[in-house]
N, C-alpha and C positions, 0 to 999 in steps of 0.2 A: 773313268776316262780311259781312253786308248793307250796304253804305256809298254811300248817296246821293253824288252827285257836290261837292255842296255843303259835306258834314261829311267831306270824305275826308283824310286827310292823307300825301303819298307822299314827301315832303323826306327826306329819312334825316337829317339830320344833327336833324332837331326830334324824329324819331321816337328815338333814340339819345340825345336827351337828357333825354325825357320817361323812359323805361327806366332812366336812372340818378337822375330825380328819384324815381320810383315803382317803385323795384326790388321793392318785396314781392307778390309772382307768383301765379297760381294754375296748376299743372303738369297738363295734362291728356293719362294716354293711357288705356288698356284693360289692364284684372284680370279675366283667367278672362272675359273676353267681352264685359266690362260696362263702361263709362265709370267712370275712378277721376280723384279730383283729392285732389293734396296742393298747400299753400300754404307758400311758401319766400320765404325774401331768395336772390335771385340777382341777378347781378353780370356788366354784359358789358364783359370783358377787351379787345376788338378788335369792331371791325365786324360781324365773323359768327361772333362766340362768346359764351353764356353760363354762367357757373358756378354751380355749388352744390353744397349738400350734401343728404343727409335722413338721419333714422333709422335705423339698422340695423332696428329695430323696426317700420319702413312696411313694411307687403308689395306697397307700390307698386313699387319697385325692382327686386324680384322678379321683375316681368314684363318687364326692361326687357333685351332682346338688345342685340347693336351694329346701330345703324343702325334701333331704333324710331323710329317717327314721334311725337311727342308736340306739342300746342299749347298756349302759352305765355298767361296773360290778364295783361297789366299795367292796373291802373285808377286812373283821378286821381279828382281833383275829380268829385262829382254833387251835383246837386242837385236838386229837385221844383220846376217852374216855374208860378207861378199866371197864371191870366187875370187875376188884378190886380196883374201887374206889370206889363202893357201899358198905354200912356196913352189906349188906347181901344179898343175893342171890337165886335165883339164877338170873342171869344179862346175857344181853347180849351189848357188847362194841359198842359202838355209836363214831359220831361225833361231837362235836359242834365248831358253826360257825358263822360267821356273816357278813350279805352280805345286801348292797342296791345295786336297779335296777332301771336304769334309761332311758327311752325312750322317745325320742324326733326326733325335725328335727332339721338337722345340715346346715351351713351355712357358706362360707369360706368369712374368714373379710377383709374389705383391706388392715389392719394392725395389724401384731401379736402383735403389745404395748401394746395392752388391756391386754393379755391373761401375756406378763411379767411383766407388772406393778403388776398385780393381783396375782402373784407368787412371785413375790418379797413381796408383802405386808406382804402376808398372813406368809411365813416363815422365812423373817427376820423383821417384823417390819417398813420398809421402807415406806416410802409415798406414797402413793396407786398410783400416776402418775409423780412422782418426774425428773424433766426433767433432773436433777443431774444423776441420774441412769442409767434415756434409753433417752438419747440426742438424736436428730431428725436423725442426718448423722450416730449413731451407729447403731440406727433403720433401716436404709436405707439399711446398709450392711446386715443386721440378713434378711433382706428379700428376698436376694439370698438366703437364707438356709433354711427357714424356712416357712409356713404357718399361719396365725392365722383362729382361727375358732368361732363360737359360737354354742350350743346347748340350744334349747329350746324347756323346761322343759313339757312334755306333760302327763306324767305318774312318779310317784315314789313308789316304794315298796320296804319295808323292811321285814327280815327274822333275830333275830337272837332268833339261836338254844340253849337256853343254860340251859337244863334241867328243865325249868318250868312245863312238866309234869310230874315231881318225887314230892314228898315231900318235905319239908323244911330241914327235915334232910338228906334227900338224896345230894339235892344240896348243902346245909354246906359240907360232903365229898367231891364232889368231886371238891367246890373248894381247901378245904384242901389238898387235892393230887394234884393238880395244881401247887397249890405255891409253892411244892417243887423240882416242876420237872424243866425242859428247860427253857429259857425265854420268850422263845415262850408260854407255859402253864403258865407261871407267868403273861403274859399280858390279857392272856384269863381267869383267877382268876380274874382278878383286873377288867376286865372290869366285871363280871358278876357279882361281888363286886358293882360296881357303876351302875348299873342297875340292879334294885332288879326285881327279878322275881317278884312279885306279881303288882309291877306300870307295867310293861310291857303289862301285861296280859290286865291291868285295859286298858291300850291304844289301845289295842289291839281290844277291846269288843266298843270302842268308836266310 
């Protein structure tokens, strides 16, 4: 993706954690010649792996050999930025955003248990393969329904946008005007709260 040197983000360890705050994915490769996307919770198990499941019923799968290439969207926080939430002017209204990209070869497993043990872990706390949870003959059934897959991890890039080429005070505004907008703007305050512009930057230049 196109990523300004400013809004770049190359850290893995920020990029790897934004992927497990914002696992719900959007999967993109090619059907019969044409760009397809399906949108999934996937879950990355190690550094260069992520899992999941789909449909038996997506004929997204369908086109998926060993070793396609497929690209991954993980998106946080956005929000619509006005020229009045700068303290002065004159402005022009932006986006900001934040997004990892993930491209890799995909790989259908012979059992989706990995991909829901790993979904279970991750959002309720369960024991990451707890035979309590997904029993062998429950398993057996979910595989009329469903697919498991892996992705491994060949590229990762991070992008977020979140006013690091303004000034200090500029970005104090408009998280100020954030927090008191949507909830939607309240989360994109908080994250740019928790990720200060200037450690971004430093990652960035790293």
């Amino acid at each position: 993706m196109f990523s300004p040197s400013a809004f770049a983000v190359n850290d893995a360890s920020s990029l790897h954690g934004f992927i497990r705050d914002y696992g719900f994915a959007t999967l993109i490769s090619q059907v019969n010649g044409k760009a397809f996307a399906s949108h999934l919770p996937l879950t990355l198990v190690d550094e260069g792996t992520l899992v999941g499941h789909i449909a038996r019923a997506n004929p997204h799968w369908q086109a998926w050999q060993n070793d396609s290439q497929v690209l991954v969207i993980f998106q946080g926080p956005h929000a619509y930025i006005s020229h009045r939430y700068y303290p002065s002017g004159p402005q022009v209204p932006t986006w900001n955003y934040t997004a990892v990209h993930v491209q890799g070869c995909i790989q259908i497993t012979d059992s989706p248990s990995l991909a829901l043990a790993s979904l279970i872990a991750q959002y309720e706390g369960e024991p990451y393969a707890s035979p309590d949870i997904m029993p062998a003959e429950f398993i057996q059934r979910l595989q009329a329904a469903i697919i498991g897959f892996e992705i491994q991890i060949e590229s990762l890039e991070g992008q977020f946008k979140l006013s690091q080429n303004k000034p200090t005070q500029v970005q104090d505004s408009v998280i100020q005007a954030l927090a008191s907008g949507s909830l939607s703007d309240q989360e994109l305050a908080r994250f740019m709260q928790k990720y200060s512009c200037s450690s971004l930057l430093d990652k960035a230049k790293a």
